[in-house]
NUDRENGU-592021 format. One line per 8 residues: number of its first residue (from 1); their letters; for each residue y, x, z of C-alpha. Coordinates in Angstrom, 2 decimals. Layout:
BEGIN
NUM) A) Y:X:Z; ...
***
This chain:
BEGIN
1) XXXXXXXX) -17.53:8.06:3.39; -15.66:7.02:0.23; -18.42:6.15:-2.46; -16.94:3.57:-5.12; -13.42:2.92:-6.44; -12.12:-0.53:-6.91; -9.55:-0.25:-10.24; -7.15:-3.39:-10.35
9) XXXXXXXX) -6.31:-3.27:-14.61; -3.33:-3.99:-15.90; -0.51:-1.70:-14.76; -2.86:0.78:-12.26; -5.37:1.98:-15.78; -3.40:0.78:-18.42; -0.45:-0.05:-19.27; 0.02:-3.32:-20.53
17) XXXXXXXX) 3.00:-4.69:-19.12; 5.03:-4.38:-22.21; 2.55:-6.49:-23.68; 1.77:-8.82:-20.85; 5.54:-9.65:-21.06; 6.09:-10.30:-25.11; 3.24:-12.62:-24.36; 4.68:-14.85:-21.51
25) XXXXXXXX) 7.74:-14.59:-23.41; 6.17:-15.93:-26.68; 4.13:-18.42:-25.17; 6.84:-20.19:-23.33; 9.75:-20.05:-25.38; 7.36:-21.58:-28.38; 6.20:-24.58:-26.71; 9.13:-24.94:-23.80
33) XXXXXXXX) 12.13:-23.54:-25.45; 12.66:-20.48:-22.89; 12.37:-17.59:-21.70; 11.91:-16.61:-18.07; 13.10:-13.82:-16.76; 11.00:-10.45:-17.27; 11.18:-9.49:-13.28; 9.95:-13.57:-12.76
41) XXXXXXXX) 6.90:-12.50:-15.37; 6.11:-8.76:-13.74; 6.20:-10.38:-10.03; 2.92:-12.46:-11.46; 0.68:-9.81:-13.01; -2.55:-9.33:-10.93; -3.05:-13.22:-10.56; -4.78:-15.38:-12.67
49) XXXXXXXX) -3.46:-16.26:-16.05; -3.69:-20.32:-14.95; -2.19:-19.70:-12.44; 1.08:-17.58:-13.59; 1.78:-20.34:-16.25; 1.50:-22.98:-13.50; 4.26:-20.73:-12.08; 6.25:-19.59:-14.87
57) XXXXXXXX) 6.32:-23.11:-16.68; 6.34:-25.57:-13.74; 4.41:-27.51:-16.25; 0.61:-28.00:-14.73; 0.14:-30.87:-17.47; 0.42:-28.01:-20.12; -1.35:-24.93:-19.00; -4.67:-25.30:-21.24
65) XXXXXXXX) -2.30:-25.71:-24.38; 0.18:-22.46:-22.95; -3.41:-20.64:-22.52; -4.21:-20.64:-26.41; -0.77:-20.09:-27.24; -1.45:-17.12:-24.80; -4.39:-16.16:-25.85; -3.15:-15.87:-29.42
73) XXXXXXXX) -0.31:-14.09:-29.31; -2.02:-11.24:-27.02; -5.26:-10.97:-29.14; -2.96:-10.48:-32.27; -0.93:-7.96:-30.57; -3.27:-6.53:-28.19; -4.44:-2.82:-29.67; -1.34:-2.04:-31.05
81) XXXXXXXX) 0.96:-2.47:-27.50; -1.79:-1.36:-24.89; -0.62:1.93:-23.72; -2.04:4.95:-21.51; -0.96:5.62:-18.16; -0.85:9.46:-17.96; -3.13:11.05:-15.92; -5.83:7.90:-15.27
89) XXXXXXXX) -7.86:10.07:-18.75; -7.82:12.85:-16.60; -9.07:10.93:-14.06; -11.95:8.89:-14.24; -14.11:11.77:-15.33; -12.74:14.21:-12.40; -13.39:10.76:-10.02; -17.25:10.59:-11.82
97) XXXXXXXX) -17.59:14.53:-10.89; -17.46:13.65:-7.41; -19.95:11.24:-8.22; -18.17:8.61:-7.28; -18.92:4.56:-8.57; -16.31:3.35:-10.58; -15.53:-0.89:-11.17; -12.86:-2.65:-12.25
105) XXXXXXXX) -11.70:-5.79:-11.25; -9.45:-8.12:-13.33; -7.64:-11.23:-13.37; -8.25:-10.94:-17.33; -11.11:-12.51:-19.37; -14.35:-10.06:-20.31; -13.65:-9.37:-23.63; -9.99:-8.61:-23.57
113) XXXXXXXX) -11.01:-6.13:-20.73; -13.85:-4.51:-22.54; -11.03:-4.39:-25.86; -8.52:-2.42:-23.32; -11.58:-0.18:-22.02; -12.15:0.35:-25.60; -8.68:1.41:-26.91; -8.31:3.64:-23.93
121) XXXXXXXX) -11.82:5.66:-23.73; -12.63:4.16:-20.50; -16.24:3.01:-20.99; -18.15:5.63:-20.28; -16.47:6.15:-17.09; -16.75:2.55:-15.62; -20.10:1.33:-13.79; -19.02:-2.29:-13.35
129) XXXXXXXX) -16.66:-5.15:-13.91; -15.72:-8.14:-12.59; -13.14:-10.70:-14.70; -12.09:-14.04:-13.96; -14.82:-16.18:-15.10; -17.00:-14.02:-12.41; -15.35:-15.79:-9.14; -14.44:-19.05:-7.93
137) XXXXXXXX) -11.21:-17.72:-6.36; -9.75:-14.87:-7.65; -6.94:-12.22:-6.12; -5.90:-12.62:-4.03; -8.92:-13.98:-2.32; -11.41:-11.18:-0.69; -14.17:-12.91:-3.63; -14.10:-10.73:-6.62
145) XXXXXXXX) -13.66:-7.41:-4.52; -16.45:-8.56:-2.37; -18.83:-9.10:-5.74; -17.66:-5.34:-7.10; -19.43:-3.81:-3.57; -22.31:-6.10:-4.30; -22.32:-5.25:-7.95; -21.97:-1.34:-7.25
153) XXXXXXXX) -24.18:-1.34:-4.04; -22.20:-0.45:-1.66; -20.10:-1.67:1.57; -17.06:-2.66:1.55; -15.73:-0.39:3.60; -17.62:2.88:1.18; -14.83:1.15:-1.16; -11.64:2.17:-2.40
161) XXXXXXXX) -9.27:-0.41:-3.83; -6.48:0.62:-6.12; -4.01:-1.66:-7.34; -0.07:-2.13:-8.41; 0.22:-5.35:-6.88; 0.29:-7.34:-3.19; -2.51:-9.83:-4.81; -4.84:-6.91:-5.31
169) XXXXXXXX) -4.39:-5.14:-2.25; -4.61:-8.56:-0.40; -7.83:-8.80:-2.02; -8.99:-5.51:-0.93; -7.37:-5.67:2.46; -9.70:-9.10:2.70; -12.93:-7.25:1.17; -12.50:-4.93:4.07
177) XXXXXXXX) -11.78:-2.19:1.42; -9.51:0.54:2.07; -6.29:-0.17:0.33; -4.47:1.96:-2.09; -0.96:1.16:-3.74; 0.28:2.86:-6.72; 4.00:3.87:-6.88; 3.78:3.58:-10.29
185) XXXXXXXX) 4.09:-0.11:-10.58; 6.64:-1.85:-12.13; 6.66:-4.78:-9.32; 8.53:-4.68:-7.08; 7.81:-1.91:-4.31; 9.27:-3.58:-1.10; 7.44:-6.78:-1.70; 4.31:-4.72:-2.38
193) XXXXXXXX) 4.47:-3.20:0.90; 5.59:-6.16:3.07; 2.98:-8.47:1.54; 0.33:-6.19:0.84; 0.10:-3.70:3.54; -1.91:-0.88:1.78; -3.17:1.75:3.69; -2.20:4.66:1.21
201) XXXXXXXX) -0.30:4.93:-1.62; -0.08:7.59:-4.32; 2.62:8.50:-6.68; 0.55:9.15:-9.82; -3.02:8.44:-10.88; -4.47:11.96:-9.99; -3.24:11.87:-6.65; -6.00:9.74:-6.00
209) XXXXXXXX) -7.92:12.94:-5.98; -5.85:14.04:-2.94; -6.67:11.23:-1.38; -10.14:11.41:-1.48; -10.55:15.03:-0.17; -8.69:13.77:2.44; -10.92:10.99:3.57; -14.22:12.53:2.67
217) XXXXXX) -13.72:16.08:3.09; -14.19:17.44:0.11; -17.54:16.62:-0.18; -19.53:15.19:-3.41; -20.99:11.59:-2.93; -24.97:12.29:-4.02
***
């Protein structure tokens, strides 16, 4: 039986990819002169924000430097570009009803996560977190998945994991989580489903409540 959710962030809660872009952007073409591509930017949401400079530069010697510039840019512009995903308000509460355990698990930083919770009304509704600073290895590594169960108290396998990219469903797939894709992504689908492998996918947030009669029945988690 389904007892706890596993929310990936940006792009499956809350839609930040507008901002996540302008920020890249920003960043890069202030210390490096460029721009890369927006698809190039998108295809590295879900990993860590080290790591997608590393990519997106190809300067390693530079990433701490590209972080504050990073780090800058989004906290100045953060409240005012963070956007709703329709339906996820509707949502969480219906998904608490059921008495299900909410987490969400984040390649972002703690308090840039609890400032998008904020914005969007999503405290009350979430029962854990996990960041980057919480795990060694991030997505799409099984580790910070694996410390949501531990944090919620449940199996990995009483787990579902709900993300927009391949790193987070890797990471659930390697949690032992069930996997859920969202169609709503703005990455790109085919290599979601080639290098993810979800086991579900829904087309909009409240189809997740589909889902879940389906797998347990119909039944309340006490």
């Amino acid at each position: 039986m389904i007892k706890g959710i596993l929310f990936d962030f940006d792009g499956t809660l809350a839609n930040t990819i507008d901002l996540i872009v302008a920020t890249f952007e920003y960043t890069l073409q202030t210390r490096l002169g460029f721009k890369p591509p927006r698809q190039d930017i998108i295809n590295t949401i879900g990993l860590p924000l080290a790591d997608a400079l590393d990519f997106l530069s190809q300067r390693p010697d530079l990433v701490l430097e590209l972080r504050k510039l990073y780090g800058e840019f989004n906290a100045a512009n953060h409240d005012i570009m963070i956007k709703p995903i329709p339906g996820v308000a509707e949502l969480l509460p219906a998904l608490r009803e059921q008495g299900l355990k909410i987490a969400i698990v984040t390649s972002k930083k703690p308090p840039m996560l609890e400032r998008g919770m904020r914005c969007l009304g999503m405290l009350p509704y979430v029962d854990t977190t996990v960041s980057v600073v919480d795990t060694e290895r991030g997505k799409p590594y099984a580790d910070p998945m694996l410390l949501a169960c531990q944090r919620l108290q449940l199996a990995p396998e009483e787990c579902l994991c709900v993300g927009d990219s391949p790193f987070d469903i890797q990471s659930g797939n390697a949690a032992g989580n069930i996997t859920v894709a969202v169609e709503y992504t703005c990455l790109d689908w085919s290599t979601i489903m080639e290098q993810g492998k979800p086991d579900y996918t829904i087309a909009k947030p409240m189809d997740l409540l589909s889902l879940m009669d389906k797998l347990n029945g119909n039944k309340k988690v006490r």
